[in-house]
N, C-alpha and C positions, 0 to 999 in steps of 0.2 A: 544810858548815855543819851542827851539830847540832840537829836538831829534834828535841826531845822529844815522845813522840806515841802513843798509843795505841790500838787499837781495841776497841770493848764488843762483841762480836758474840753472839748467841744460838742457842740448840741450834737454836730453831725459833721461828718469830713465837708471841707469847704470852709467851715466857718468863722476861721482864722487863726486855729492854737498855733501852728506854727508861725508864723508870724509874731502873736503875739509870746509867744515860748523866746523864739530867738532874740525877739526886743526885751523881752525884760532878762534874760542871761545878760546879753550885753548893756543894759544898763546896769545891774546890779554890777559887773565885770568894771563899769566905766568909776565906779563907786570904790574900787578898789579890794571887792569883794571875792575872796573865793568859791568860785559858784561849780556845783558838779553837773553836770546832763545827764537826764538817764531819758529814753525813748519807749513805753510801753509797745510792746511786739515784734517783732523778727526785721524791723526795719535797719538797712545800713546806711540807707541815704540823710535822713535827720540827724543820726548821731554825728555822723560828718560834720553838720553844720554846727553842732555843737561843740563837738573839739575846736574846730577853728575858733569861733569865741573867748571860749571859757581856756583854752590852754590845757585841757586838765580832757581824757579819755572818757566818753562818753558813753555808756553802756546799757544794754538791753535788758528789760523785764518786761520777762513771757511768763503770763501763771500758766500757760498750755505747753510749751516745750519744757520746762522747767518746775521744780516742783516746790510748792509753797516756803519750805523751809528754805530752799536754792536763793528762791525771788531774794528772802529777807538776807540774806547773807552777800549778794551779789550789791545787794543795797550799802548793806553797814561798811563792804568794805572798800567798798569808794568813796562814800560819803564821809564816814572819820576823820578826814582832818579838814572837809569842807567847810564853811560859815554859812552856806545856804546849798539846799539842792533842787531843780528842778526840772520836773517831770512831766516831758509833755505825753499827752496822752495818744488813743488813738482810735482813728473816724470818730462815731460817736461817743458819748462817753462810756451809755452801757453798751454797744457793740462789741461784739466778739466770738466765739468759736461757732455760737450760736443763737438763734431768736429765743431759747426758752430759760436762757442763763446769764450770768455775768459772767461764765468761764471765760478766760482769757482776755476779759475787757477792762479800760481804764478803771471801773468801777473795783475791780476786781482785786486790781492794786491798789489802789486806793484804801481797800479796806485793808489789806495784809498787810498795809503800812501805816495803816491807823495815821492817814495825811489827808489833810484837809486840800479841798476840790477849789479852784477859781475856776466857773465855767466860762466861756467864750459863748456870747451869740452873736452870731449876724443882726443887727439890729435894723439891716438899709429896708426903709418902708415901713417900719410897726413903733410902735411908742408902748403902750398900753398892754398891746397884745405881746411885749417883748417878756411880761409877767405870767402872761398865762405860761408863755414855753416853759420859762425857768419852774412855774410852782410846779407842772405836771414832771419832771426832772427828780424835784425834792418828793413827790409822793411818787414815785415809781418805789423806790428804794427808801423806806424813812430813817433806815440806820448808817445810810450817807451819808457825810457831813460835808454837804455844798455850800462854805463860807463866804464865798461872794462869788460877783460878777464882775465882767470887763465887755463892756458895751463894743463889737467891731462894727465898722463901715457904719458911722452915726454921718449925720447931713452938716451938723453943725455942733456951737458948743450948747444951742440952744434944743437943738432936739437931742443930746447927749442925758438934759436936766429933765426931760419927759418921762425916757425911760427910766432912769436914776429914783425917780419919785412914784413913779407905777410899781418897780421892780420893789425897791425899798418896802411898800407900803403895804402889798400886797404879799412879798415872800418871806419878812423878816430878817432881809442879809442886808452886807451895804455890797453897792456898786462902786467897783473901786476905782472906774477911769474907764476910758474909751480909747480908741483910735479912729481916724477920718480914713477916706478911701486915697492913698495914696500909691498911685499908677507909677510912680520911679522907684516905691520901693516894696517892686515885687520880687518874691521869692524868686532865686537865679535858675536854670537851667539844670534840670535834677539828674541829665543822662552825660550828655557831651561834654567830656571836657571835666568833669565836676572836681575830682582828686585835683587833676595838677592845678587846677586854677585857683582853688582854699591854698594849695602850697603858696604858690607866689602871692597870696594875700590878696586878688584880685577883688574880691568882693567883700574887703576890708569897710571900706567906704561905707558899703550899703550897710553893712552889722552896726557901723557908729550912726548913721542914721538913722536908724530902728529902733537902735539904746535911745538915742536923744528924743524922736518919736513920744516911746514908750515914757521916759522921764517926763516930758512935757505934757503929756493927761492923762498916767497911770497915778496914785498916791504910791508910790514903792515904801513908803513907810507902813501904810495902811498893810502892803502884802507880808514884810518882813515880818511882821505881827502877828501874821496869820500863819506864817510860815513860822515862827519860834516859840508859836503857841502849840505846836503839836506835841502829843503825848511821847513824853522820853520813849526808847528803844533800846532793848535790851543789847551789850554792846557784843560782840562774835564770840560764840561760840569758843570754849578753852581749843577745843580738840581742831577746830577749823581750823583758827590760828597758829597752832601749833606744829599743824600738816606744813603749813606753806613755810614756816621756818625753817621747820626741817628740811625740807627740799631744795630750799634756797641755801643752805647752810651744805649739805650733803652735794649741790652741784660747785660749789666755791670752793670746797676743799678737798674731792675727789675727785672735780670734773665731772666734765657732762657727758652722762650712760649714753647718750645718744646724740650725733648734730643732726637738725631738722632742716634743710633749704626752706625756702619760705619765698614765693612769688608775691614781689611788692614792687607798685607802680600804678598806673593810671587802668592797665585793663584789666589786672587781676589786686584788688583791693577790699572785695566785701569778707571780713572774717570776722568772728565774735571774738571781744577780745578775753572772754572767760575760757578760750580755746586755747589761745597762747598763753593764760595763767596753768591752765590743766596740765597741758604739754612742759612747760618748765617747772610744775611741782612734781614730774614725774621725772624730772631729772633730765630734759631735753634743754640742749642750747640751740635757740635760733638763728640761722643764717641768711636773712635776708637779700636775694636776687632779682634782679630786674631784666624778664625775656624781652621787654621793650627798647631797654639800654644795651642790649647784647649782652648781658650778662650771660653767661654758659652754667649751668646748674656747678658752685661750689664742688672742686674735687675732694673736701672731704666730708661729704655730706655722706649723711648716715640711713638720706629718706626725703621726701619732696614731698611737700604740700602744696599745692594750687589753689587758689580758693576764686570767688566769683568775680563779676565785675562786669566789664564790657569788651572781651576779644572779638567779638563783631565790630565795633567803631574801629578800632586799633587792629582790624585785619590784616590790610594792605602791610605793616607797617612788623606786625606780627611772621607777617609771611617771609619779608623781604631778610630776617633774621634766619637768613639758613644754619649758620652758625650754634645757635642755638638751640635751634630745632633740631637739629643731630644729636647738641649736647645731650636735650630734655627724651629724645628716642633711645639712645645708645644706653642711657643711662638706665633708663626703664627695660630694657631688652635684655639688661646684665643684672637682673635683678632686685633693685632699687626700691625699697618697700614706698610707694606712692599713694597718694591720698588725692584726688581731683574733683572738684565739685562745681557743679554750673560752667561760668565760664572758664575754670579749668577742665573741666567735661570736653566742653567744646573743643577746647585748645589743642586735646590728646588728637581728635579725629583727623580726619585726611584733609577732611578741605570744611571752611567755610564758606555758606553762598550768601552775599548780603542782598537787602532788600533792592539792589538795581540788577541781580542777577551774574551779579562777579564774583566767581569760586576762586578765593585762597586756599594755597596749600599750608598746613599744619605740621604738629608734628607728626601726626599717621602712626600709634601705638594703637588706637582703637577703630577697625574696620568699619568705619562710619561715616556717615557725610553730613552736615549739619546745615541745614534752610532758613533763614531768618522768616519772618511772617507779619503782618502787619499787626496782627493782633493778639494778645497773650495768649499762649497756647499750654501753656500750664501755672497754675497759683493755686496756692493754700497749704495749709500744715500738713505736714507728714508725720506718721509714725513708720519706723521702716524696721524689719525684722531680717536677721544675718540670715545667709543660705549656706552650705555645704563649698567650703575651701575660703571662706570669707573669715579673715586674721583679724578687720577692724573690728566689724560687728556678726561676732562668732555667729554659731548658728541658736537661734531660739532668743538669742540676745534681742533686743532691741532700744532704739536711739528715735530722737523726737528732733523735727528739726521744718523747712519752709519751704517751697518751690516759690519761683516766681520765674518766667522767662517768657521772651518774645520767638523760640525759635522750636522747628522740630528736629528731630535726627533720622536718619534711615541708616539700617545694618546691611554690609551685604552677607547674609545667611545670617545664623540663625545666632541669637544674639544672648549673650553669660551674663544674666542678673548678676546683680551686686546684690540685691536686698528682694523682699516683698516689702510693699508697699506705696508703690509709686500712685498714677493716678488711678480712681478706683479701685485702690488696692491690689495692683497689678505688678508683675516684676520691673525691677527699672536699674538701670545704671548698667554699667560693664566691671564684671571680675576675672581676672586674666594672670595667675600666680600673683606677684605684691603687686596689683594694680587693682584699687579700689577706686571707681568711679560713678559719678554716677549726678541728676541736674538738684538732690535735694540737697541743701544747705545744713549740715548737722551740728547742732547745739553740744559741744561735747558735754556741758553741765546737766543732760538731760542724762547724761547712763556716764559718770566718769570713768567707766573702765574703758570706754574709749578709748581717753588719749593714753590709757597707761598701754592698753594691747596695739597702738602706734611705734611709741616709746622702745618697747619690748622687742616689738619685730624689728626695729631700726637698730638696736643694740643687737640682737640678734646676725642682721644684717654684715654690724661693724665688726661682731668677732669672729663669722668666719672669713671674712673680708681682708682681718688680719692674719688670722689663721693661716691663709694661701698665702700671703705676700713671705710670712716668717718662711714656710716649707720651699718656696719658690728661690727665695736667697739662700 
């Protein structure tokens, strides 16, 4: 099957892919194009800005949480009915797990996807020497295939034609366009606020700005070419495709073995969306809640997920929902098979402290107090391995998945791993009967039996749940 597809990848983080990712989605989108977003690595913030664009769910590929065959499947099956896909990359091009590999870097996809590379460089200040970067790029890797360039932050249209004839002359690719340095249309505000403000379209404006940008000195024909030039793909797997029919076929005509809660809003919104595919081919319906809108956790909910986001911004706001917070404790206290991660982590504890030193109260299921901090206090991939009474991820199992966060936790006494492997491979999270918690973000596509021992214990949950209610009447 041919999938047109390209990736935006960059010399070095800074150097404009996003920006130039988001302008040429939205102008191909202004072109009347169905364009798919995919984000190379464990990020939730770019796919955001992707979805708002493109209309169309935005999705992650990690060759390091996920396994090669995953990457190429996560690809084909979003992409199938798109007309163009693209794929920004991330930091640099070959950065990733490590300095002595392409594990886990734009490079890395790029090559599993047999997709042609348009690099990004910063051009502000070099003409000439914009050629050296790029050839030393094309000889690191020579089984890359870096088909062109897109000149950022050039001075003019005339220092644009400098590097264009250096780059050209000296690398053998073409330069397909440029962008000037324009200060109104900077990337928006990546923490505060970000969810509800893509809802209400707020930074509509600037996305057509970017398109039109990107339209007025990118060739988008030049890229399209480049893009439907790639080597066909073989189309999904019999057996792939045939799982998710099935499951989708089996939840429509039997109903759904399990109902999942699902925390959706502004402070709990980071989840992979191959999480909520796994979980519904395993026969879960989801029921989306909002602790911010007072939503009270779904009374027939079978299991609660929490996923990340920002309950520190939305503390005050989180706290002032007593209501809720009963719902989300009572509920967990009675059994509730739960799933909580980062800032659902947080959310379970007693109190939030934000960075001016004001402790919100929480829900208080997990004997903890949570400190915001100025500086990141834990990042990077995780591998994390089940302990003893752990339902998600049994014991010896293990699941691949991302830390990132600005806050620490303190326990009072002696505190129930969820997993080994937190930072330096240390215990981390809280397990406390079906309360799985814990700050790393886990890839269910990285171990699918994840979300089916989710699934399983929620059904579990629902039939002795029913069990009591029959014996009780």
């Amino acid at each position: 099957m041919n999938f047109a597809r390209i990736v935006i990848a960059g010399t070095h983080s800074g150097a404009g892919k996003s920006t130039v990712s988001l302008g040429l989605m939205a102008a191909l989108r202004q072109r009347g194009l169905r364009v798919q977003g995919f984000k190379v690595g464990p990020d939730y913030i770019d796919p955001s800005y992707h979805t708002a664009i493109t209309g169309r769910t935005s999705r992650n590929l990690d060759s390091w949480m996920l396994s090669h065959a995953t990457v190429r499947d996560v690809f084909r099956r979003a992409a199938g009915d798109a007309d163009v896909s693209v794929i920004e990359g991330v930091m640099g091009l070959y950065d990733g797990k490590g300095p002595l590999s392409n594990e886990g870097s734009t490079a890395e996809i790029s090559a599993l996807l047999d997709c042609p590379v348009v690099l990004v460089v910063d051009c502000a200040g070099v003409a000439r020497s914009a050629a050296a970067m790029v050839k030393g790029y094309q000889e690191l890797d020579r089984t890359l295939r870096i088909a062109g360039v897109i000149a950022n932050r050039v001075g003019s249209e005339g220092h644009f034609r400098l590097v264009q004839q250096a780059v050209e002359q000296v690398c053998g690719i073409p330069v397909l366009g440029y962008l000037s340095h324009h200060p109104e249309m900077e990337i928006p505000e990546r923490h505060l606020g970000l969810i509800p403000a893509l809802e209400r379209g707020d930074h509509d404006g600037l996305f057509r700005a970017l398109g039109a940008a990107v339209a007025a000195t990118v060739d988008l024909d030049a890229v399209l070419a480049l893009a439907g030039a790639a080597p066909p793909l073989a189309s999904l797997r019999p057996n792939a495709a045939g799982g998710k029919a099935e499951a989708t076929r089996r939840t429509s005509e039997g109903g759904a073995k399990a109902r999942i809660a699902v925390a959706m809003d502004a402070a709990f919104h980071f989840y992979y969306a191959e999480n909520f595919d796994l979980l519904t081919d395993c026969g879960a319906q989801l029921l989306p809640f909002s602790p911010l809108a007072g939503d009270p956790v779904p009374e027939d909910a079978d299991g609660l997920y929490i996923g990340g986001g920002f309950p520190e911004t939305f503390a005050a706001d989180l706290s002032r929902q007593q209501g809720v917070r009963t719902s989300v404790r009572e509920r967990i206290l009675n059994g509730l098979p739960t799933y909580a991660e980062c800032g659902g982590y947080m959310y379970l504890t007693e109190q939030i402290v934000d960075m001016q030193g004001t402790a919100h109260d929480m829900v208080g299921v997990i004997p903890a107090r949570v400190s915001m901090q100025p500086r990141l206090s834990g990042f990077g991939y995780r591998e994390v391995t089940g302990v003893a009474g752990n339902w998600l991820v049994p014991p010896g199992a293990t699941a691949r998945g991302h830390e990132f966060h600005y806050s620490t936790i303190a326990y009072h006494g002696p505190q129930s791993f969820a997993w080994q492997g937190g930072l330096a491979g240390q215990g981390e999270g809280y397990l406390q009967g079906n309360l799985v918690a814990g700050y790393t973000h886990l890839h269910f596509a990285s171990n699918p039996a994840v979300a089916q021992h989710f699934v399983e214990r929620c059904a579990s949950y629902r039939a002795a749940w029913t069990g009591r209610q029959e014996s009780e009447a």
